[in-house]
PQR file of N, CA, C, O and H, with PARSE charges and radii, in Angstrom:
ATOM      1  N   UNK A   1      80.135  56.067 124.465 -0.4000 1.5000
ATOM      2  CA  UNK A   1      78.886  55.502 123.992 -0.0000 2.0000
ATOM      3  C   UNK A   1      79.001  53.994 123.784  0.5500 1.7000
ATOM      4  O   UNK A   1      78.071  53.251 124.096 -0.5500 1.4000
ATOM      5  N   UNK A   2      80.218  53.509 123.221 -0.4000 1.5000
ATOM      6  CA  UNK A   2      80.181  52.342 122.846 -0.0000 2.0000
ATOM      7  C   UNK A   2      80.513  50.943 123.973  0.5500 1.7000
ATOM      8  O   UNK A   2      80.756  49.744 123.831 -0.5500 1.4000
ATOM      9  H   UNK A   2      80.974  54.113 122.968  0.4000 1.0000
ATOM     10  N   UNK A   3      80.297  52.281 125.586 -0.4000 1.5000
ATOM     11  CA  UNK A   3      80.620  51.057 126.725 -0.0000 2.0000
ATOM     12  C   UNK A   3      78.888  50.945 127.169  0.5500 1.7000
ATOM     13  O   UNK A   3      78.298  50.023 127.732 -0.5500 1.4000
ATOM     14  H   UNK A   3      80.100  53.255 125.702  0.4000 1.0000
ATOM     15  N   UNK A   4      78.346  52.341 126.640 -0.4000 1.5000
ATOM     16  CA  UNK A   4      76.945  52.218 127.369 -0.0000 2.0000
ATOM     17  C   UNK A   4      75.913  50.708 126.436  0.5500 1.7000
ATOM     18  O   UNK A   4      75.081  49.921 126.886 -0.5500 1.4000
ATOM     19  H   UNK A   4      78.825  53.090 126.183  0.4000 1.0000
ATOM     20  N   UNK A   5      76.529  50.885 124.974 -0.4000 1.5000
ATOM     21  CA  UNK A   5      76.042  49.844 124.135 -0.0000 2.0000
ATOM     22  C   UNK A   5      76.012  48.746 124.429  0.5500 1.7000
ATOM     23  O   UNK A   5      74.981  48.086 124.300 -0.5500 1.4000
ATOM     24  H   UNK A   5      77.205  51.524 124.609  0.4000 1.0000
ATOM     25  N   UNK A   6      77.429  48.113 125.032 -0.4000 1.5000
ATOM     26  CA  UNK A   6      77.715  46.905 125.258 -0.0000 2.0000
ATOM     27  C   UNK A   6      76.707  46.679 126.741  0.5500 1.7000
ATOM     28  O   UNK A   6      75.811  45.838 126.794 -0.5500 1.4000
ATOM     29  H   UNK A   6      78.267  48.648 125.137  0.4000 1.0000
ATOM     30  N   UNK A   7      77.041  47.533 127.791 -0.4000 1.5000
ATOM     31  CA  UNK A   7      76.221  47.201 128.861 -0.0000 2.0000
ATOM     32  C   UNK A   7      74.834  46.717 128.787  0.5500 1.7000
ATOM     33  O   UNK A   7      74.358  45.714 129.319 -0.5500 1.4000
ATOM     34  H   UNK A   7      77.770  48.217 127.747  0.4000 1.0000
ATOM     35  N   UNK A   8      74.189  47.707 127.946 -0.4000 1.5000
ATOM     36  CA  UNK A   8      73.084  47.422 127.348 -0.0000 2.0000
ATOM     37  C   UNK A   8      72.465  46.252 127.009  0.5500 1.7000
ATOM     38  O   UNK A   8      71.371  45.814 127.364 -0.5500 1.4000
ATOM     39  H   UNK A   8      74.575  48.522 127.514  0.4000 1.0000
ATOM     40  N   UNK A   9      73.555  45.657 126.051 -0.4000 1.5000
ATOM     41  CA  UNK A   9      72.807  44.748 124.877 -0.0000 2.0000
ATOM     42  C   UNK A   9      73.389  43.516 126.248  0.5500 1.7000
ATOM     43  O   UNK A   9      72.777  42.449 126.301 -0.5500 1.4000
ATOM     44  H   UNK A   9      74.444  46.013 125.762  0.4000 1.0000
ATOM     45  N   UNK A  10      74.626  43.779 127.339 -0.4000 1.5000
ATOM     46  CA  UNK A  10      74.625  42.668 127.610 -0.0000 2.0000
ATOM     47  C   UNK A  10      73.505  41.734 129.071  0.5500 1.7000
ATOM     48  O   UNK A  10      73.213  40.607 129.473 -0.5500 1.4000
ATOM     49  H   UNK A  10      75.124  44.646 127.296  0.4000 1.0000
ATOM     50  N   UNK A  11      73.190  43.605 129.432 -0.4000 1.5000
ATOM     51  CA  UNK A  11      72.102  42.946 130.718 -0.0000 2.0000
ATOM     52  C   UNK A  11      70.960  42.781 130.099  0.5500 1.7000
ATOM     53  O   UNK A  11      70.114  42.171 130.751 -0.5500 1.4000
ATOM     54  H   UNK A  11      73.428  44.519 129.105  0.4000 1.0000
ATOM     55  N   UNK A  12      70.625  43.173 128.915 -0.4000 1.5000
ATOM     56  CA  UNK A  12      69.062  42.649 128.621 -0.0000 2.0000
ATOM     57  C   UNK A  12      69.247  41.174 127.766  0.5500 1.7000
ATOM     58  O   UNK A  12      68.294  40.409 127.912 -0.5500 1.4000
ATOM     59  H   UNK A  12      71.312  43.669 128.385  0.4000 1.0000
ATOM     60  N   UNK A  13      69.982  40.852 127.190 -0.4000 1.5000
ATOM     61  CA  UNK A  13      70.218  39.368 125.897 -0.0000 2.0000
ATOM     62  C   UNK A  13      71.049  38.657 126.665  0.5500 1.7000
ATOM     63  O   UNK A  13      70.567  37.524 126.659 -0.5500 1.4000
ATOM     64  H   UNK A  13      70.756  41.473 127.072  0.4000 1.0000
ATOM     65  N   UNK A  14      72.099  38.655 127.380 -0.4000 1.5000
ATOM     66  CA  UNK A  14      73.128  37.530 127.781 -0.0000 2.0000
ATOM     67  C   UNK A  14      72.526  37.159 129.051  0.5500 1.7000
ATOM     68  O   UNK A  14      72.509  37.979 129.969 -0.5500 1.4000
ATOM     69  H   UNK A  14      72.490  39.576 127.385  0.4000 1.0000
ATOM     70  N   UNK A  15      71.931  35.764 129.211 -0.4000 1.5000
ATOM     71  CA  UNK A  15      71.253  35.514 130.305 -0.0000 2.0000
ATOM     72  C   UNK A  15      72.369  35.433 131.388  0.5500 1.7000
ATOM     73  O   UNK A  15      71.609  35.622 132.338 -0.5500 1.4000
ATOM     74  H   UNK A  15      71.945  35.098 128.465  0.4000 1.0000
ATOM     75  N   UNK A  16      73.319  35.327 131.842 -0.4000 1.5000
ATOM     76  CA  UNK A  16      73.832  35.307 133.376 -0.0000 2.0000
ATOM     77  C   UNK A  16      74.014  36.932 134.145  0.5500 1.7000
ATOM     78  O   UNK A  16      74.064  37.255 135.332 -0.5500 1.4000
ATOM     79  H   UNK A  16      73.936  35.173 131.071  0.4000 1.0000
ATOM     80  N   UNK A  17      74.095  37.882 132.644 -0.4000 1.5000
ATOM     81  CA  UNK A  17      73.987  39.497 133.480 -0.0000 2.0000
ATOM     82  C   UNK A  17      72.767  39.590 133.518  0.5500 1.7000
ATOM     83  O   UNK A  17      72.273  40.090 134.529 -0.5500 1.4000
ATOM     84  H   UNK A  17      74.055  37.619 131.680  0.4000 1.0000
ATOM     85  N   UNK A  18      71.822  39.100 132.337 -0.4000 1.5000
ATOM     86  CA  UNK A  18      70.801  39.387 132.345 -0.0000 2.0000
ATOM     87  C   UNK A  18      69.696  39.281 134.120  0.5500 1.7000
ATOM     88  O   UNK A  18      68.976  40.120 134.661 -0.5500 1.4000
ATOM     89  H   UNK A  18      72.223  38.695 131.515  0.4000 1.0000
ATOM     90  N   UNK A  19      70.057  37.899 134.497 -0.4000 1.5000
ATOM     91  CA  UNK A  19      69.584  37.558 135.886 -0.0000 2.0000
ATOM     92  C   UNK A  19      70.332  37.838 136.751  0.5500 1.7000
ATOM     93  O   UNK A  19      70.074  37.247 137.800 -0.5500 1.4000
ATOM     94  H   UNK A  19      70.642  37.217 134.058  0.4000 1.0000
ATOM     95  N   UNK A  20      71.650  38.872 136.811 -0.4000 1.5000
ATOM     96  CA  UNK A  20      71.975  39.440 137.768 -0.0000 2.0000
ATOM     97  C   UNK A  20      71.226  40.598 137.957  0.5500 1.7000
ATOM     98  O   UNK A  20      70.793  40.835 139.085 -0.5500 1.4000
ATOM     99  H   UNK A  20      71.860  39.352 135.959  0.4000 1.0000
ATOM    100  N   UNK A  21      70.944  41.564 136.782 -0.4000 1.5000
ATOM    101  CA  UNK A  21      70.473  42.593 136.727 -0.0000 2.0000
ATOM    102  C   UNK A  21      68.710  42.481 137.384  0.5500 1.7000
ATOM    103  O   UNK A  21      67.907  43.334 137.763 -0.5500 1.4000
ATOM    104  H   UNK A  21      71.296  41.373 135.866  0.4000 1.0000
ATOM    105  N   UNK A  22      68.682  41.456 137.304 -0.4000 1.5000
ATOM    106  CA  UNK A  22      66.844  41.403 137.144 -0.0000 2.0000
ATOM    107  C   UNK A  22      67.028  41.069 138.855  0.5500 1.7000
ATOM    108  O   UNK A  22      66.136  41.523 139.571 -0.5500 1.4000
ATOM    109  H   UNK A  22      69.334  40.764 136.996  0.4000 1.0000
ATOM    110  N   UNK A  23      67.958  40.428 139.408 -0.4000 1.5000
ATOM    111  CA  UNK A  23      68.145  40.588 140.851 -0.0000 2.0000
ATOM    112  C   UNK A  23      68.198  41.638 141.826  0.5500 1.7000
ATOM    113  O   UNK A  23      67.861  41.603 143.010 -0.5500 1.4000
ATOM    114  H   UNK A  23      68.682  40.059 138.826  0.4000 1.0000
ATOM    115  N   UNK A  24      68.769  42.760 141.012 -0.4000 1.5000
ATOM    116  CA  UNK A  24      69.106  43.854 141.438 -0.0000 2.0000
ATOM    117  C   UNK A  24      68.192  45.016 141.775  0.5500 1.7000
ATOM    118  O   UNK A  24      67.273  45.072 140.958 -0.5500 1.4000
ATOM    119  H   UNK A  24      69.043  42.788 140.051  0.4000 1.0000
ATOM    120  N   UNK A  25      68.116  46.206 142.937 -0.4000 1.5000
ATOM    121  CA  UNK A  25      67.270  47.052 142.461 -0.0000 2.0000
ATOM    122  C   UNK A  25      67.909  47.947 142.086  0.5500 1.7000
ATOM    123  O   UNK A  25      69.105  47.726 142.276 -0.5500 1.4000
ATOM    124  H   UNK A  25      68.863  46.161 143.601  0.4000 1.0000
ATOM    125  N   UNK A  26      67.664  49.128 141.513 -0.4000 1.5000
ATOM    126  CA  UNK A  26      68.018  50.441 140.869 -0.0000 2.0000
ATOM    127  C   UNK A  26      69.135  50.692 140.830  0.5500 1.7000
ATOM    128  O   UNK A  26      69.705  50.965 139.774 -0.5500 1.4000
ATOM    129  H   UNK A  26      66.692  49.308 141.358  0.4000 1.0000
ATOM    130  N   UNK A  27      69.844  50.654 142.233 -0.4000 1.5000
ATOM    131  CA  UNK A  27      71.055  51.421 142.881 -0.0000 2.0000
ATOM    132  C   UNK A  27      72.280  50.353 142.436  0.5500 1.7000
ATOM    133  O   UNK A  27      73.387  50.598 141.956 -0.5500 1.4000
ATOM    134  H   UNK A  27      69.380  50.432 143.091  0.4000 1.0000
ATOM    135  N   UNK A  28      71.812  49.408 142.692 -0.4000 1.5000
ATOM    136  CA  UNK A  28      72.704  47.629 142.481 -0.0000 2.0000
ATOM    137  C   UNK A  28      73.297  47.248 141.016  0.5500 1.7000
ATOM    138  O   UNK A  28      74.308  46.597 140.753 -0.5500 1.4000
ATOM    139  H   UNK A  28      70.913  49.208 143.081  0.4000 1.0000
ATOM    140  N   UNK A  29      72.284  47.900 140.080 -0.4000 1.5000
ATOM    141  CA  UNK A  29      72.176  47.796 138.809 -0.0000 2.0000
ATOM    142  C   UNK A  29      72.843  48.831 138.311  0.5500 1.7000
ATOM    143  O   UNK A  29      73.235  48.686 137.154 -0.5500 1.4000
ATOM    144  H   UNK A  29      71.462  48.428 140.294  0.4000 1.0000
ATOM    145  N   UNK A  30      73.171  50.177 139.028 -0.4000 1.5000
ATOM    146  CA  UNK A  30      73.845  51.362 138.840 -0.0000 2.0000
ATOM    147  C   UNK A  30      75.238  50.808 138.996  0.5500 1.7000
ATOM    148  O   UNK A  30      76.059  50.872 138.081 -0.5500 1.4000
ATOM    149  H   UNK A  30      72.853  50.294 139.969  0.4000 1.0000
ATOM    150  N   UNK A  31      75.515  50.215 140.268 -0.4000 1.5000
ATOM    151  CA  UNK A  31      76.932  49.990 140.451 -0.0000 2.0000
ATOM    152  C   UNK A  31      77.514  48.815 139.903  0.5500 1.7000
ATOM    153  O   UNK A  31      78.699  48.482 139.926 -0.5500 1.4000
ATOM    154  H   UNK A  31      74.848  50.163 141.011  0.4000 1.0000
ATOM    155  N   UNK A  32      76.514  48.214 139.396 -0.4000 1.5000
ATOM    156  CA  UNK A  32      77.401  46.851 138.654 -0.0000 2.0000
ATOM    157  C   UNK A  32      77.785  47.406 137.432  0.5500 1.7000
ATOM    158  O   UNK A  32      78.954  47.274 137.069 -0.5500 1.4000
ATOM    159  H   UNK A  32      75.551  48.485 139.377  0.4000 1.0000
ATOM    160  N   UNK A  33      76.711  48.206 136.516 -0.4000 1.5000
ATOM    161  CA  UNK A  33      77.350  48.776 135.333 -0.0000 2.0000
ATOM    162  C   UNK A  33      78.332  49.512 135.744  0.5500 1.7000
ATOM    163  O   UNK A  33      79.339  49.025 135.230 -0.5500 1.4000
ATOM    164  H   UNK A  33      75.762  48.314 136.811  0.4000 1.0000
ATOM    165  N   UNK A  34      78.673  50.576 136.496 -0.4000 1.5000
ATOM    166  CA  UNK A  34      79.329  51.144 136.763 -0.0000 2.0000
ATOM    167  C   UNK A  34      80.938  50.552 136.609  0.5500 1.7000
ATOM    168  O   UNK A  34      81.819  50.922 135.833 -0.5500 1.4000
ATOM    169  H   UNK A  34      77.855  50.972 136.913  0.4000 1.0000
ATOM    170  N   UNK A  35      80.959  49.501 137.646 -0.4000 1.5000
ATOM    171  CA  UNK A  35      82.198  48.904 137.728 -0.0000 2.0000
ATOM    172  C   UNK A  35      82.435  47.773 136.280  0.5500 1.7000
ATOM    173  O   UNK A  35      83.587  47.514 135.930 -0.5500 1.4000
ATOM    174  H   UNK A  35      80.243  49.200 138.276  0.4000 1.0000
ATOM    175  N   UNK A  36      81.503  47.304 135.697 -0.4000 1.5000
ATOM    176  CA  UNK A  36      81.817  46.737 134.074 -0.0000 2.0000
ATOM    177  C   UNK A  36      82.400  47.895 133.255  0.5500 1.7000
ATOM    178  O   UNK A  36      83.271  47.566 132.449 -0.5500 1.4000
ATOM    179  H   UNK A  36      80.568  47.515 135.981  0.4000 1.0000
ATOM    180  N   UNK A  37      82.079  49.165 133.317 -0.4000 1.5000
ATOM    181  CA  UNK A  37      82.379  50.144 132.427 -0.0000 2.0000
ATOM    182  C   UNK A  37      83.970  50.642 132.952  0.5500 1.7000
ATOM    183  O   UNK A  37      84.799  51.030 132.129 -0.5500 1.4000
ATOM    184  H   UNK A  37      81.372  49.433 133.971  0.4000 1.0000
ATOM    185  N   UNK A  38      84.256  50.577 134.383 -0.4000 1.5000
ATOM    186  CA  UNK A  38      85.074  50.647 134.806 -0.0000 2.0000
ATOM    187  C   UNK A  38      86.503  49.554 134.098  0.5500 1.7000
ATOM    188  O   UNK A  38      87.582  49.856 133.588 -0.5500 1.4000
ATOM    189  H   UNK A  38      83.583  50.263 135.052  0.4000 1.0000
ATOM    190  N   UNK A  39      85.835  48.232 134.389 -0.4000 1.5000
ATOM    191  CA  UNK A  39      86.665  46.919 134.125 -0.0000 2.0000
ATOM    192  C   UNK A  39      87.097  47.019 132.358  0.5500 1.7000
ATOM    193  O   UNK A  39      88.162  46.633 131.875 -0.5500 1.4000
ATOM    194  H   UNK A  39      84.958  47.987 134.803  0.4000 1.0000
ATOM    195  N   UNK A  40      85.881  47.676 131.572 -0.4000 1.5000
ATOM    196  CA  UNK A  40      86.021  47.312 130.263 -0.0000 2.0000
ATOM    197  C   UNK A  40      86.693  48.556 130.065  0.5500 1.7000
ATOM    198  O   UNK A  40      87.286  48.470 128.989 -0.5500 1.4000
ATOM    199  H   UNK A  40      85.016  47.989 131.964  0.4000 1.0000
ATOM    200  N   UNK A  41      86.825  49.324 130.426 -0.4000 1.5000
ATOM    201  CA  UNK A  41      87.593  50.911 129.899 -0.0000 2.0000
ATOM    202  C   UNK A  41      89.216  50.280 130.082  0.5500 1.7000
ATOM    203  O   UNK A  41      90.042  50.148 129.178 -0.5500 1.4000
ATOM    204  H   UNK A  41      86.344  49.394 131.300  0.4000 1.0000
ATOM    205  N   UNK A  42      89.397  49.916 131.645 -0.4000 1.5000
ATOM    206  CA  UNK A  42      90.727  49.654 131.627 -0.0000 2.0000
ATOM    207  C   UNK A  42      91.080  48.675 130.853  0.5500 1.7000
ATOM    208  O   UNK A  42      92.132  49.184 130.465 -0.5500 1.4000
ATOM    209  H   UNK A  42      88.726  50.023 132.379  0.4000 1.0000
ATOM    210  N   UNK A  43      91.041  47.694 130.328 -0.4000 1.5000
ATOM    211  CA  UNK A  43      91.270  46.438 129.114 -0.0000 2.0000
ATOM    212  C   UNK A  43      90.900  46.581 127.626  0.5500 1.7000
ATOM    213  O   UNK A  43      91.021  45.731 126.744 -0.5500 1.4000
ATOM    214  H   UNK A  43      90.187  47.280 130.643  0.4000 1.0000
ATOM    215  N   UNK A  44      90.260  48.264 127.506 -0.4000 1.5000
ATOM    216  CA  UNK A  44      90.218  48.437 126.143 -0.0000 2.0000
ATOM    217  C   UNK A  44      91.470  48.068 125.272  0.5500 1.7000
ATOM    218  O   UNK A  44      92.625  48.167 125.687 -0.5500 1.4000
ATOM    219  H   UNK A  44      90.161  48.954 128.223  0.4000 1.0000
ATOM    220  N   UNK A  45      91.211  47.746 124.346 -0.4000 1.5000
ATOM    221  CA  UNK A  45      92.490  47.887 123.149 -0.0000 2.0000
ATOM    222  C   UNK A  45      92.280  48.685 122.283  0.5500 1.7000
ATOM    223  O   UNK A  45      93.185  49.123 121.572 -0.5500 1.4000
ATOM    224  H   UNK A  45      90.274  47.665 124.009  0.4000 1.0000
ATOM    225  N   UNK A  46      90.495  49.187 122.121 -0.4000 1.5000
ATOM    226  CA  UNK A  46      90.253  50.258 120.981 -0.0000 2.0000
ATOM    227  C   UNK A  46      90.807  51.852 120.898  0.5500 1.7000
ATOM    228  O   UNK A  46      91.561  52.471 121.647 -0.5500 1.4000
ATOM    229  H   UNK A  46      89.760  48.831 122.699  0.4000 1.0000
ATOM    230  N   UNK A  47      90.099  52.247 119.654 -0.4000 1.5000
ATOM    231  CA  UNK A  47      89.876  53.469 119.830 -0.0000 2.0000
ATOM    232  C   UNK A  47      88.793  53.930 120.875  0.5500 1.7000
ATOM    233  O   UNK A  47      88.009  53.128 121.383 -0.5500 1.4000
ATOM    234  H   UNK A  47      89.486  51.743 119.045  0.4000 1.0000
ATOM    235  N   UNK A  48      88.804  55.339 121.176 -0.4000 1.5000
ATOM    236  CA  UNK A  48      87.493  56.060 122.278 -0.0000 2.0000
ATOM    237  C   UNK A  48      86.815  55.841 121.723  0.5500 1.7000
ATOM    238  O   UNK A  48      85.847  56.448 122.182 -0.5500 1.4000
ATOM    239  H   UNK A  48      89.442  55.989 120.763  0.4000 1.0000
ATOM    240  N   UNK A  49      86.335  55.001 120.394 -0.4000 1.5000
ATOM    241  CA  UNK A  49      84.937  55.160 119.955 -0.0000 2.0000
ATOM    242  C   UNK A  49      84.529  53.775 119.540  0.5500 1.7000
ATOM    243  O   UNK A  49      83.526  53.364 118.957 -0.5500 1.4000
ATOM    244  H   UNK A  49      87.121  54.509 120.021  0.4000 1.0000
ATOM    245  N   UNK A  50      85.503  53.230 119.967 -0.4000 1.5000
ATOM    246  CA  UNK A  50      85.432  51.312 119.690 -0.0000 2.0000
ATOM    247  C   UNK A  50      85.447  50.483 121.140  0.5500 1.7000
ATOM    248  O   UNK A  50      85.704  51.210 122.100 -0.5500 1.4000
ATOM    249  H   UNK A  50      86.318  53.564 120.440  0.4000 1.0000
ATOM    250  N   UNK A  51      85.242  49.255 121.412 -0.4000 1.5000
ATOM    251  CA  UNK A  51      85.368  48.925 122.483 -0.0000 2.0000
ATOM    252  C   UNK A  51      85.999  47.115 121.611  0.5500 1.7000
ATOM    253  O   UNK A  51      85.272  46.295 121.050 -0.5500 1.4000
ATOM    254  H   UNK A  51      85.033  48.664 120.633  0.4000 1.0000
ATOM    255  N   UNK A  52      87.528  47.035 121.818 -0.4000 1.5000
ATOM    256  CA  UNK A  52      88.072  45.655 121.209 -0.0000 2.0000
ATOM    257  C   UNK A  52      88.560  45.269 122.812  0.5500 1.7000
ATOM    258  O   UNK A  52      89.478  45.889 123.348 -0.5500 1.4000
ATOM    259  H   UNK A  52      88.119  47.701 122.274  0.4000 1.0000
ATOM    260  N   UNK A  53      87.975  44.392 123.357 -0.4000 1.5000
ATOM    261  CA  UNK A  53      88.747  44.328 124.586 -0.0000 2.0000
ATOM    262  C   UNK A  53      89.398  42.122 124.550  0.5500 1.7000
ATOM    263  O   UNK A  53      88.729  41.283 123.947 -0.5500 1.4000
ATOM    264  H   UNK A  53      87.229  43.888 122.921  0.4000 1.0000
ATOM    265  N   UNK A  54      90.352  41.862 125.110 -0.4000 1.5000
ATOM    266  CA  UNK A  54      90.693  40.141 125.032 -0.0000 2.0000
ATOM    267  C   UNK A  54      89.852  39.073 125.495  0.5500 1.7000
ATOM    268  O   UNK A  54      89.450  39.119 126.658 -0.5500 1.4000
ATOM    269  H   UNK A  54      90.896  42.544 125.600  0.4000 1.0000
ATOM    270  N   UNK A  55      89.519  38.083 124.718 -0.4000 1.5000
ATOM    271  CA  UNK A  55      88.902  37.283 125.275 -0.0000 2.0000
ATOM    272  C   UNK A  55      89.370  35.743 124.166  0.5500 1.7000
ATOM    273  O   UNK A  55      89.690  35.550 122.993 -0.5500 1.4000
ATOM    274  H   UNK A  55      89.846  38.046 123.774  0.4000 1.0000
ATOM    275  N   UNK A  56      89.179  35.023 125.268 -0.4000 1.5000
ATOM    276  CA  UNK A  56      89.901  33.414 124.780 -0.0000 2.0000
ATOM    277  C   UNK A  56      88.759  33.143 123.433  0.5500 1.7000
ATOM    278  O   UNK A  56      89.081  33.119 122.245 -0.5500 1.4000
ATOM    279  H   UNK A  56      88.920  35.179 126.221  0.4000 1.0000
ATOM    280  N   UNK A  57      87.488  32.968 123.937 -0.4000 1.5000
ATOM    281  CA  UNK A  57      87.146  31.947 123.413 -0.0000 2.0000
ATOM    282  C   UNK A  57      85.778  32.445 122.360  0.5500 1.7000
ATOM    283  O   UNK A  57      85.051  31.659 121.754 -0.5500 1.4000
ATOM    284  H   UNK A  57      87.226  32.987 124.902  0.4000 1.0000
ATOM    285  N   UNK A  58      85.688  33.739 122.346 -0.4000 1.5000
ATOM    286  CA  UNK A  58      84.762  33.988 121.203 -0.0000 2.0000
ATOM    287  C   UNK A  58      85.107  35.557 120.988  0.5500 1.7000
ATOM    288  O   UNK A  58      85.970  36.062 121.705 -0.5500 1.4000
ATOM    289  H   UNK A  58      86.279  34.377 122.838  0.4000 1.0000
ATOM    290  N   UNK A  59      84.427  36.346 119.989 -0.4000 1.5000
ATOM    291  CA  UNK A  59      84.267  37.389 119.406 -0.0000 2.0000
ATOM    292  C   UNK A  59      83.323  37.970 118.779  0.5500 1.7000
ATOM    293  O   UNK A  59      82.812  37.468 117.778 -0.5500 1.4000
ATOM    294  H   UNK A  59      83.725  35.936 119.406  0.4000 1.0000
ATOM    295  N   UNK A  60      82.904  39.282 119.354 -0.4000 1.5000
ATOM    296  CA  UNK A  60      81.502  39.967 118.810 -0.0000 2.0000
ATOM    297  C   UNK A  60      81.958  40.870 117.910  0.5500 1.7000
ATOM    298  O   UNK A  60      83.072  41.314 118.186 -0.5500 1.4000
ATOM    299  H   UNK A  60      83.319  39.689 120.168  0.4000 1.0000
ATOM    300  N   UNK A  61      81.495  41.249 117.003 -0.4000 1.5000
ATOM    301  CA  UNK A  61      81.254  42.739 116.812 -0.0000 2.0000
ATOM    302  C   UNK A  61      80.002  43.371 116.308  0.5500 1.7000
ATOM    303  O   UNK A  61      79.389  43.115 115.271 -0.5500 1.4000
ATOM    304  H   UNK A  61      80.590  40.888 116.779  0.4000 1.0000
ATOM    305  N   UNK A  62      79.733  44.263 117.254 -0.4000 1.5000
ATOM    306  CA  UNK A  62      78.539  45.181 117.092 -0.0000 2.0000
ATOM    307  C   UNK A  62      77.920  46.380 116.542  0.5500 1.7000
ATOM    308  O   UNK A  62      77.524  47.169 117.400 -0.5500 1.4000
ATOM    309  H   UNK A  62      80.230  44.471 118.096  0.4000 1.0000
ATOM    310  N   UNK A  63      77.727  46.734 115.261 -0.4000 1.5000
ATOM    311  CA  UNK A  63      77.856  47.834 114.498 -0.0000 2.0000
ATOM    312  C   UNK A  63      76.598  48.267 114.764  0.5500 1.7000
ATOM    313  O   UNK A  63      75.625  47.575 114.467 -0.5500 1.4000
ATOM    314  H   UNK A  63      78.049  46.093 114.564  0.4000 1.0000
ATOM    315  N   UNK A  64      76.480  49.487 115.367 -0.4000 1.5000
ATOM    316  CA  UNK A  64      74.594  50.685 115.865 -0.0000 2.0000
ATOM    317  C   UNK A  64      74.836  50.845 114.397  0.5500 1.7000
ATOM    318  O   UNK A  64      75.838  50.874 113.683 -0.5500 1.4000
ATOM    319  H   UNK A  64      77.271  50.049 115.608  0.4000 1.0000
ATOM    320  N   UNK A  65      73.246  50.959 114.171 -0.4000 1.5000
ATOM    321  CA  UNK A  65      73.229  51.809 113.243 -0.0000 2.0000
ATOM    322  C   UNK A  65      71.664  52.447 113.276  0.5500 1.7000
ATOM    323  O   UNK A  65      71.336  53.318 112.471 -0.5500 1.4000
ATOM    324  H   UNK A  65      72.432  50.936 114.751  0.4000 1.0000
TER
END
């Protein structure tokens, strides 16, 4: 759940996925998440129910509630 979250929040709010996605049709938009969920599973550091993955220069964290 917490890779479908991130995909989520990042093609609709972060404008450079955001205008990839809006480029895309249906199928395009299937396989790009696809392979992000792919990329971010393998570089997890979390738990299955967390998503902590490395990055230089900033840090999110996103609590659903």
């Amino acid at each position: 759940m917490h890779l479908q979250i991130w995909t989520d929040l990042a093609a609709h709010n972060y404008g450079p996925m955001n205008h990839a996605f809006a480029a895309l049709d249906t199928a395009g938009q299937s396989m790009v998440e696809e392979e992000i969920r792919h990329v971010l599973t393998r570089i997890n550091r979390g738990r299955a129910d967390t998503l902590s993955v490395p990055s230089e220069y900033l840090e999110v964290v996103i609590t659903p509630r």
